[in-house]
C-alpha beads as a LAMMPS data file, in Angstrom:
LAMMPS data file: protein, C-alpha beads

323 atoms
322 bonds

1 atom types
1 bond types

-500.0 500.0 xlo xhi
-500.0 500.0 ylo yhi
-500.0 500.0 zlo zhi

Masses

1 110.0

Atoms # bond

1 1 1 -169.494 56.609 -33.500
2 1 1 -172.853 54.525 -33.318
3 1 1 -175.708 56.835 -32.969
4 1 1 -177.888 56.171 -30.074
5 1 1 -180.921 54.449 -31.294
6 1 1 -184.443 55.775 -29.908
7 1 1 -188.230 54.619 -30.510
8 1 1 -191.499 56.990 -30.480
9 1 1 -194.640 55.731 -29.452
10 1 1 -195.656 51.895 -30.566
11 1 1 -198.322 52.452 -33.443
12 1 1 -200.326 50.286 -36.230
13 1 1 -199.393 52.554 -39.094
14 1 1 -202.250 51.193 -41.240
15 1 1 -201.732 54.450 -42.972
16 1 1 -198.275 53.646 -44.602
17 1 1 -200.122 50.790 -46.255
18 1 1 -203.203 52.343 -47.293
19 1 1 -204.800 55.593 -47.876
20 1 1 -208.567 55.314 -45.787
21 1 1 -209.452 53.977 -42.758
22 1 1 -207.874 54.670 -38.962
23 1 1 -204.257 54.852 -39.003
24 1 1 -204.623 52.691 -35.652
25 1 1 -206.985 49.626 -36.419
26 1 1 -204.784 46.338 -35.973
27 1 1 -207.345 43.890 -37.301
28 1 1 -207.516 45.886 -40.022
29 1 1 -204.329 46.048 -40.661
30 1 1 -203.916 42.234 -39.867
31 1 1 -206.512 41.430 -42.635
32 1 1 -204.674 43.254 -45.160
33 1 1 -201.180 41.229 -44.085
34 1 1 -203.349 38.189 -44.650
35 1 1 -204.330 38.770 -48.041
36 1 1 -201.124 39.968 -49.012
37 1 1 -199.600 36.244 -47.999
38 1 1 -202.435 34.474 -50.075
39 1 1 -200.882 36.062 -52.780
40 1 1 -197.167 37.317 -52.120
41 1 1 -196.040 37.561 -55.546
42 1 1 -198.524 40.195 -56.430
43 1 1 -197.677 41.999 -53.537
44 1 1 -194.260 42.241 -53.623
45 1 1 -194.278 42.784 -58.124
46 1 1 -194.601 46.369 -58.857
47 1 1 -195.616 48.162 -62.108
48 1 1 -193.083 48.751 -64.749
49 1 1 -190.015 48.057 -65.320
50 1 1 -188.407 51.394 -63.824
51 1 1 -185.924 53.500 -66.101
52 1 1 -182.104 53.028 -65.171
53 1 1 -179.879 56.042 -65.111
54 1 1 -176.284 55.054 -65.065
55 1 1 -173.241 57.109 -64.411
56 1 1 -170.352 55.301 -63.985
57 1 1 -170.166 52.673 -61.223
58 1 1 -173.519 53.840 -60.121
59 1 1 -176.720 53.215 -60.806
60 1 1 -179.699 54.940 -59.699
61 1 1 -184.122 54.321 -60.465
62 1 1 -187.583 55.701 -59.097
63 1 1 -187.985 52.926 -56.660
64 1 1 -191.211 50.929 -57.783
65 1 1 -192.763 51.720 -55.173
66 1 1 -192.323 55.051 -54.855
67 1 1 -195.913 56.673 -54.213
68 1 1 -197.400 54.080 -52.331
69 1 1 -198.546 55.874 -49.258
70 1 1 -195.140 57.625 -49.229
71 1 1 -195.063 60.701 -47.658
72 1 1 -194.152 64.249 -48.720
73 1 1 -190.325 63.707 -46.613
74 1 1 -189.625 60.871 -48.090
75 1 1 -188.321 61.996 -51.501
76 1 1 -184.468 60.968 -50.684
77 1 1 -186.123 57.564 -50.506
78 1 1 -187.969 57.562 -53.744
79 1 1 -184.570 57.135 -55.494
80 1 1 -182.905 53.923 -55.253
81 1 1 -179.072 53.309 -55.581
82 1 1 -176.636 51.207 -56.466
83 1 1 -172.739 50.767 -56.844
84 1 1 -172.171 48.334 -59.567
85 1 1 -168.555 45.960 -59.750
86 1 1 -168.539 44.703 -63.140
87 1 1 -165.875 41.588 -63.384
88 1 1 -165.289 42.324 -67.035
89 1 1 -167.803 39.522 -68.676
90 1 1 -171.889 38.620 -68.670
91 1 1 -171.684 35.653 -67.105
92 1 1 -172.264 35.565 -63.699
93 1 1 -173.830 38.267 -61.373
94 1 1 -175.500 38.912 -57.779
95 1 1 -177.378 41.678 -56.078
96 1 1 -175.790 42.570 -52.483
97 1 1 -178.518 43.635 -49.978
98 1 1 -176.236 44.679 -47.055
99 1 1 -176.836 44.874 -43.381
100 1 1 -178.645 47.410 -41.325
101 1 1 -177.294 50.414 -41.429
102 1 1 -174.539 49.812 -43.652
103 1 1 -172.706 52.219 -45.455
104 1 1 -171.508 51.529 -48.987
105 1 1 -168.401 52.501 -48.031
106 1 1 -168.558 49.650 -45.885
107 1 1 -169.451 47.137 -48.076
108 1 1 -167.420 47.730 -50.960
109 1 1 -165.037 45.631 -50.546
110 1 1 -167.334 42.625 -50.625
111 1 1 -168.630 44.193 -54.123
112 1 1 -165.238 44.232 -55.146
113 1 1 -163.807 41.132 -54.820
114 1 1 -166.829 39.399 -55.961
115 1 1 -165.956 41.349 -59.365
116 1 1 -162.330 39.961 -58.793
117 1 1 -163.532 36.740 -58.445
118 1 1 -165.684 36.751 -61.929
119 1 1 -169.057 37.560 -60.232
120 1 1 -170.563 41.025 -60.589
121 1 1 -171.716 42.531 -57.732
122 1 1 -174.727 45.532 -57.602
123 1 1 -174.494 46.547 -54.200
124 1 1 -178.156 47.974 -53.364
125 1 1 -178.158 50.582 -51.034
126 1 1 -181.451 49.382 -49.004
127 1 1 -184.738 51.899 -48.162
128 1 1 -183.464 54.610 -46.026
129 1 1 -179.730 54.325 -46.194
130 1 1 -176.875 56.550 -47.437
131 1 1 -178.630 58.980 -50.009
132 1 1 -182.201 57.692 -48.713
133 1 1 -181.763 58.430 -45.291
134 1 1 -184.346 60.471 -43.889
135 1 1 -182.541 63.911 -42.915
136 1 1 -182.584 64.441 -39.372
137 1 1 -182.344 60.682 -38.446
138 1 1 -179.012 59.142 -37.429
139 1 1 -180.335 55.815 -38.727
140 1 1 -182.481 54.132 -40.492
141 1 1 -184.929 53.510 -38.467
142 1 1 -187.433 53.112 -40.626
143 1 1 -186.518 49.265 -41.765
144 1 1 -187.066 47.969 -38.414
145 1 1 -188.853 50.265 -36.006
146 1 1 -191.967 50.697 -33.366
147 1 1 -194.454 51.777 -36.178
148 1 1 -195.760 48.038 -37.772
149 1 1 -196.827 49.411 -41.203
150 1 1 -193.972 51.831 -41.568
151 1 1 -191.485 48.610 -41.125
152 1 1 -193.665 46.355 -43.221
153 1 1 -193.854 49.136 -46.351
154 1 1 -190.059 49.848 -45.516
155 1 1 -189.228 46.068 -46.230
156 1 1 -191.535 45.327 -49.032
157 1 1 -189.718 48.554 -50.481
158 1 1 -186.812 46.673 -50.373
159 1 1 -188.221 43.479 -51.966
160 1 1 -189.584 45.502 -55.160
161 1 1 -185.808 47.733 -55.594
162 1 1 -183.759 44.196 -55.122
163 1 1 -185.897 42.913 -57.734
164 1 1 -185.375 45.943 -59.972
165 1 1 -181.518 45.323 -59.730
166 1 1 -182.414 41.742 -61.294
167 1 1 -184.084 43.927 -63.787
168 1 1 -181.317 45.916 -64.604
169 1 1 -178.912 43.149 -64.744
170 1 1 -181.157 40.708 -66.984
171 1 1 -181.305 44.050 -69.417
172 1 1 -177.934 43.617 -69.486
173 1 1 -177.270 40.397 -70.373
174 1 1 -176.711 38.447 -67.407
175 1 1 -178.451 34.974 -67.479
176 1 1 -176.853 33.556 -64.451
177 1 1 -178.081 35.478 -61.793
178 1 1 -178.163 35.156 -57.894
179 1 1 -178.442 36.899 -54.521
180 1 1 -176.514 37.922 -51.762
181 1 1 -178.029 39.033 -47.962
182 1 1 -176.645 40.429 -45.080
183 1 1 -178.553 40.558 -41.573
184 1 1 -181.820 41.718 -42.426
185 1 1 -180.546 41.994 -46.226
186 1 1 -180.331 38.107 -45.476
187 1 1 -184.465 38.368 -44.658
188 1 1 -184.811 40.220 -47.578
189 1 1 -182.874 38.499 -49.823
190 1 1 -184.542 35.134 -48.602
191 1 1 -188.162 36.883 -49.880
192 1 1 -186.805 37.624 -52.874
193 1 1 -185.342 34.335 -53.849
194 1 1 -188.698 32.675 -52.803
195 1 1 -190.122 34.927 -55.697
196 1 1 -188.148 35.410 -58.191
197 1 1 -187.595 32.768 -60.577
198 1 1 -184.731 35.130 -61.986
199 1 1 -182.386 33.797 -58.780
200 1 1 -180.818 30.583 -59.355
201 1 1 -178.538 31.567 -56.147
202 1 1 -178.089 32.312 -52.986
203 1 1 -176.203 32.983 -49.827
204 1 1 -177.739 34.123 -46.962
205 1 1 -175.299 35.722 -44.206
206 1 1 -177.066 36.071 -40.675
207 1 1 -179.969 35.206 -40.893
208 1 1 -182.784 33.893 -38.736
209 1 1 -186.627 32.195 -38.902
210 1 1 -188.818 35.271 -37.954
211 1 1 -188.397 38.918 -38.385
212 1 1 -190.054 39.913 -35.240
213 1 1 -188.456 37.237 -32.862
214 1 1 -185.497 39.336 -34.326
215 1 1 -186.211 42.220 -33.209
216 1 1 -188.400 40.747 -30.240
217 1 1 -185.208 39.061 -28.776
218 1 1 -181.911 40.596 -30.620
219 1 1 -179.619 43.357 -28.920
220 1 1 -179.745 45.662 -31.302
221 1 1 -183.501 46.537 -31.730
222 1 1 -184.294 46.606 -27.682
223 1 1 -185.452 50.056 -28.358
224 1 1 -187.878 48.741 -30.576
225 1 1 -189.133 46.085 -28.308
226 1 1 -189.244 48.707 -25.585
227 1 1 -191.797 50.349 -27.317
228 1 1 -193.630 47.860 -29.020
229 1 1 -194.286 45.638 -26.042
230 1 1 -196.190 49.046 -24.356
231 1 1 -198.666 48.188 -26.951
232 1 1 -198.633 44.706 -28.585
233 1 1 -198.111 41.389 -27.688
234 1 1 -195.265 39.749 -29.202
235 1 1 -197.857 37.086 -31.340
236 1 1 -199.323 40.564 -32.171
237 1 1 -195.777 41.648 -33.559
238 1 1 -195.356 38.523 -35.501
239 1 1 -198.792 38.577 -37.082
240 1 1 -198.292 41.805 -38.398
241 1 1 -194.727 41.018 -39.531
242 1 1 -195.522 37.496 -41.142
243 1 1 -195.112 39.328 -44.596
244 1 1 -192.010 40.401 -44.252
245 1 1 -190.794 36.614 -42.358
246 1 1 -188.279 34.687 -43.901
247 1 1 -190.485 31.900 -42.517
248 1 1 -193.611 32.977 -44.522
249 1 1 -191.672 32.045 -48.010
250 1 1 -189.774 29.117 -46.588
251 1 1 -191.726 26.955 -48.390
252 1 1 -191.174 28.774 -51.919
253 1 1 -187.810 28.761 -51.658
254 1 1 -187.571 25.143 -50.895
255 1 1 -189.431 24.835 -54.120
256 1 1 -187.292 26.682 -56.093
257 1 1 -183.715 26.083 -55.108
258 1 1 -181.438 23.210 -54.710
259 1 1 -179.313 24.476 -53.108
260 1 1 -178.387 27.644 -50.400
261 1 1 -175.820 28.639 -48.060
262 1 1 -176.445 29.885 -44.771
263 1 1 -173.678 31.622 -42.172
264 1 1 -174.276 31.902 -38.760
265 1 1 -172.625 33.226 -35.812
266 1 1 -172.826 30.803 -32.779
267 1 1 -172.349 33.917 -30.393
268 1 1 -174.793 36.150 -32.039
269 1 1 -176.724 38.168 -29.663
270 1 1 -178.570 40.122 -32.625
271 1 1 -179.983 37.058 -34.755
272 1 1 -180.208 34.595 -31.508
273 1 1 -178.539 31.265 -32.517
274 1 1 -181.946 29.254 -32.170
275 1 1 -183.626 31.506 -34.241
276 1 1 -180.996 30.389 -37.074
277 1 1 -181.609 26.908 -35.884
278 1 1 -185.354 27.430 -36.444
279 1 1 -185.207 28.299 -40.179
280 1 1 -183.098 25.839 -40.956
281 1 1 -184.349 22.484 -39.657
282 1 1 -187.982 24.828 -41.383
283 1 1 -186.176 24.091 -44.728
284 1 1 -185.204 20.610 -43.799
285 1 1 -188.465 19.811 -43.148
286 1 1 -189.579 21.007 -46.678
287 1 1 -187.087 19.334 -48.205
288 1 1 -184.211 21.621 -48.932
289 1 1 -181.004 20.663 -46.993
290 1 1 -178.862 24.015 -46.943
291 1 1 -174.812 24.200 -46.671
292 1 1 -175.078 25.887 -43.143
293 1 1 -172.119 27.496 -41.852
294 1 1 -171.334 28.336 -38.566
295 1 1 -168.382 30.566 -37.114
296 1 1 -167.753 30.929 -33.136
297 1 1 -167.999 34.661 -33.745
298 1 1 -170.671 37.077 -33.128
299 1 1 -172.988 39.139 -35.291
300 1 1 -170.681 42.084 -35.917
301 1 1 -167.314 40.436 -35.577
302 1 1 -168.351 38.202 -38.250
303 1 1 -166.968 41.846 -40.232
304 1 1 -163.145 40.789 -39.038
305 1 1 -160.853 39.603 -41.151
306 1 1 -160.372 35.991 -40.160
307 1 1 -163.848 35.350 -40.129
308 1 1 -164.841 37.686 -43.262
309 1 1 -162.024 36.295 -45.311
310 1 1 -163.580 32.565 -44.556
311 1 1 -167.088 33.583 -45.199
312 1 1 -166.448 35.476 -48.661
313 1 1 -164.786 32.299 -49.959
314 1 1 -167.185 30.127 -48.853
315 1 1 -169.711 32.321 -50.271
316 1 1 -168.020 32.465 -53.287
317 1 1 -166.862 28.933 -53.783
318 1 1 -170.864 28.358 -53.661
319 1 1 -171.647 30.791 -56.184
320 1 1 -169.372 29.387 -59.104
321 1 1 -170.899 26.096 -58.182
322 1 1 -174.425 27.062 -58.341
323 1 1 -174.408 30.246 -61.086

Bonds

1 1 1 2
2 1 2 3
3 1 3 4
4 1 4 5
5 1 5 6
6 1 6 7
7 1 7 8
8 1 8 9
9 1 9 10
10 1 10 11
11 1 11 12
12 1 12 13
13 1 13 14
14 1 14 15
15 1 15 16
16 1 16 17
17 1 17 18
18 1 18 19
19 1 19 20
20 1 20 21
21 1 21 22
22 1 22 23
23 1 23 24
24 1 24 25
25 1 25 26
26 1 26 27
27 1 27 28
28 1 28 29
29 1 29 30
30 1 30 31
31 1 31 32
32 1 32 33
33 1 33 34
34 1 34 35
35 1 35 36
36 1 36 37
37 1 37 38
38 1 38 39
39 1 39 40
40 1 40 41
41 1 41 42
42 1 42 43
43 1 43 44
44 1 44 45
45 1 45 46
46 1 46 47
47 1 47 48
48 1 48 49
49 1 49 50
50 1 50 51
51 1 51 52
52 1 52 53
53 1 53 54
54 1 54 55
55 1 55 56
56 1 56 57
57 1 57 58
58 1 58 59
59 1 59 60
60 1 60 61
61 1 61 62
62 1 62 63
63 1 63 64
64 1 64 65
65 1 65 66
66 1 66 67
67 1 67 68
68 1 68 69
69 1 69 70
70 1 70 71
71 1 71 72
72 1 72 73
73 1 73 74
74 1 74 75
75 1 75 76
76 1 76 77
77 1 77 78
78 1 78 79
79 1 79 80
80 1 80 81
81 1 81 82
82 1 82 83
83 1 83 84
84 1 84 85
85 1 85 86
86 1 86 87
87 1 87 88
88 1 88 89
89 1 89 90
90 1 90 91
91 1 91 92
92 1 92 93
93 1 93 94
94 1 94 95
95 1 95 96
96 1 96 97
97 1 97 98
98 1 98 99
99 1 99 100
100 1 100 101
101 1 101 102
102 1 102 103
103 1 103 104
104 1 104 105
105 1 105 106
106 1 106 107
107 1 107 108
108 1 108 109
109 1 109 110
110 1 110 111
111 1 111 112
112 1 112 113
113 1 113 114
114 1 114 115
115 1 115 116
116 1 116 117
117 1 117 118
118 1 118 119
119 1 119 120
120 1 120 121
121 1 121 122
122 1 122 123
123 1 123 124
124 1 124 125
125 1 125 126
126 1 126 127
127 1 127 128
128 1 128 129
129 1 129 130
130 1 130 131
131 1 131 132
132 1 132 133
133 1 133 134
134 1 134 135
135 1 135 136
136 1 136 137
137 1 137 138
138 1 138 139
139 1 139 140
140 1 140 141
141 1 141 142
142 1 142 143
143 1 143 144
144 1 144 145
145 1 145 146
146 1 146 147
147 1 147 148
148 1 148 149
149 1 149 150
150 1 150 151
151 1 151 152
152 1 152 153
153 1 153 154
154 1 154 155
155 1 155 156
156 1 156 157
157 1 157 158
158 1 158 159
159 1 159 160
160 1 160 161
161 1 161 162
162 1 162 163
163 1 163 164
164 1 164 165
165 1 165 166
166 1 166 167
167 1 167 168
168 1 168 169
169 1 169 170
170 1 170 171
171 1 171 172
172 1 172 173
173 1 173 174
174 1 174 175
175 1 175 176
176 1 176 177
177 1 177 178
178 1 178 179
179 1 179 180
180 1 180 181
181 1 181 182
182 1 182 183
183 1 183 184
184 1 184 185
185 1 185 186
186 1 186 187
187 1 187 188
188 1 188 189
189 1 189 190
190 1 190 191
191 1 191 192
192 1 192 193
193 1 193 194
194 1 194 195
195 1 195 196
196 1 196 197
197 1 197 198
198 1 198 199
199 1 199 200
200 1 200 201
201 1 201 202
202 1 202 203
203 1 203 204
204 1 204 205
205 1 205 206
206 1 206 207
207 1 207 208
208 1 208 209
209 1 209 210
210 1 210 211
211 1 211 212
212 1 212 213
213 1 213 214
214 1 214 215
215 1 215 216
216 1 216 217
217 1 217 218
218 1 218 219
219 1 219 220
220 1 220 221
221 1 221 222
222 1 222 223
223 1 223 224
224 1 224 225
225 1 225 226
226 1 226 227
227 1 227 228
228 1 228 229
229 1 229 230
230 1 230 231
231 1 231 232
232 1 232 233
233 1 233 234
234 1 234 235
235 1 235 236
236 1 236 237
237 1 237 238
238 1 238 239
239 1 239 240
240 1 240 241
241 1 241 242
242 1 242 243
243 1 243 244
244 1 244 245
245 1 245 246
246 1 246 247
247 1 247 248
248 1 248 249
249 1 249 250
250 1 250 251
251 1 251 252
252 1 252 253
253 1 253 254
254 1 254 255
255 1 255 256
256 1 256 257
257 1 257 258
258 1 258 259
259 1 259 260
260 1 260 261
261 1 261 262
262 1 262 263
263 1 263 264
264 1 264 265
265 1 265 266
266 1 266 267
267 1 267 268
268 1 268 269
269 1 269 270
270 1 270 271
271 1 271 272
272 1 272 273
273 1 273 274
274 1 274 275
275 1 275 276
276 1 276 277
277 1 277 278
278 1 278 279
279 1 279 280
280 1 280 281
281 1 281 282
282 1 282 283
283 1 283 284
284 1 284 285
285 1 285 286
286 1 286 287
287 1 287 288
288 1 288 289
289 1 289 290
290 1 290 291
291 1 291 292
292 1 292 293
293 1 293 294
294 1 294 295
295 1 295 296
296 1 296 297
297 1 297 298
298 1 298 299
299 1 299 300
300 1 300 301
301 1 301 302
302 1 302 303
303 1 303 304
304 1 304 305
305 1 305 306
306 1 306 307
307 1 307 308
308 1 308 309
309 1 309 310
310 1 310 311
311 1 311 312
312 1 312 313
313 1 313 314
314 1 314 315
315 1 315 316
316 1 316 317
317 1 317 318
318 1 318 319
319 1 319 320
320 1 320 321
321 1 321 322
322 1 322 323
């Protein structure tokens, strides 16, 4: 079943950032979110190129940024991994970045069409999930949770190991590359497409303007909110969180692509509706006009078959035109 989802106390968590300084001071931590958007692509570029070790249809890496301010229980996490769908020739491929949560069981089949369909897939298993998953924890809480630092470090992780699966498939040959999100792989993804000049693709699949109006107003994370709001204001919550805000790279993304595809759910009480709304008509105003989608589904029945048969071919149909 779902695990019940809990929050701890509401805390800065300057330390998951930084080593120095109190683990509590918000302006401090504030300051360092600002310099970090003045220049994003240095902070979400880590160091080398990682080693790949691949054994069969998996694929695993040191995460890049494994060691920064990681703590001694989060070894699992240190390791990234992914499942790899090869559709039998170097031309076209995508990284997956799945939903919250997820299991790769779950996913596969997504991986595994695309491979049918002549697009490899690397399905990324994101910080904290399957393997990762921090032992004791019935989630992963870590991605999106009460502590502002942990959630920012937990999402920039992210960031750095999608961009390492670009990496891996550029190594390998692939030229046409692009990028496929999920819920708050969606945000992710949307970051990393802003970025990376490697992604001439992409399709994001729930997605919404602001990661902490997310979690501020979605069903899911009311636990979060719960605690948060004991603590911060909710402009406090989206200061903090403007790193990690598919609104914050809006503007990059515009720059870079042509085109993007963006699926909604018009009864989605996770990734509210407006929120959607918001990031698009954002885009419009910068001059990219996406191919939005929208089903009369909500955020998790988008997963049934009517509606996930519909989505994969759109989403597919827009790869072959853009990759």
């Amino acid at each position: 079943g779902v695990p019940v989802k809990f929050a701890g106390e509401a805390s800065v968590g300057l330390n998951c950032l930084q080593s120095g300084g109190a683990a509590e001071e918000l302006p401090q931590l504030l300051a360092g979110v600002n310099a970090a958007l003045r220049d994003a692509d240095a902070y979400f570029t880590g160091g080398a190129p990682p080693v790949f070790r691949r054994q069969g249809s998996m694929l695993a890496f040191d995460s890049p940024s494994a060691g920064e301010g990681l703590s001694a229980g989060d070894g699992r996490n240190s390791v990234a991994r992914a499942q790899i769908f090869e559709s039998g020739h170097r031309r076209r491929a995508v990284v997956l970045l799945p939903y919250w949560n997820a299991t790769r069981e779950a996913c596969r089949p997504f991986g595994a069409l695309l491979a049918r369909g002549g697009v490899t897939c690397v399905q990324l298993s994101l910080p904290y999930h399957d393997e990762r998953r921090t032992i004791g924890v019935g989630f992963a809480r870590e991605l999106a949770c009460e502590n502002l630092g942990l959630t920012i470090r937990s999402n920039r992780q992210a960031v750095l190991d999608a961009r390492a699966c670009l990496t891996w498939l550029e190594q390998e040959g692939y030229q046409r590359i692009g990028i496929i999100g999920v819920s708050i792989g969606a945000s992710i993804a949307s970051i990393v497409a802003a970025l990376d000049e490697r992604v001439r693709a992409a399709a994001l699949l729930l997605m919404a303007d602001d990661f902490a109006d997310v979690v501020w107003t979605g069903s899911a994370t009311r636990h979060v909110r719960q605690s948060l709001e004991r603590r911060f204001t909710r402009d406090e919550v989206r200061s903090a969180w403007s790193i990690i805000s598919p609104a914050s790279h809006a503007a990059r993304l515009s720059a870079r692509l042509d085109r993007l595809l963006i699926v909604s759910a018009e009864r989605d009480t996770v990734f509210l509706p407006e929120l959607t709304r918001n990031y698009v008509e954002r885009l419009r105003s910068l001059g990219l006009h996406p191919t939005w989608i929208r089903y009369g589904c909500g955020h998790y029945t988008l997963g049934l078959p009517f509606y996930a048969a519909r989505c994969f071919l759109r989403t597919l149909a827009h790869l072959r035109a853009c990759l």
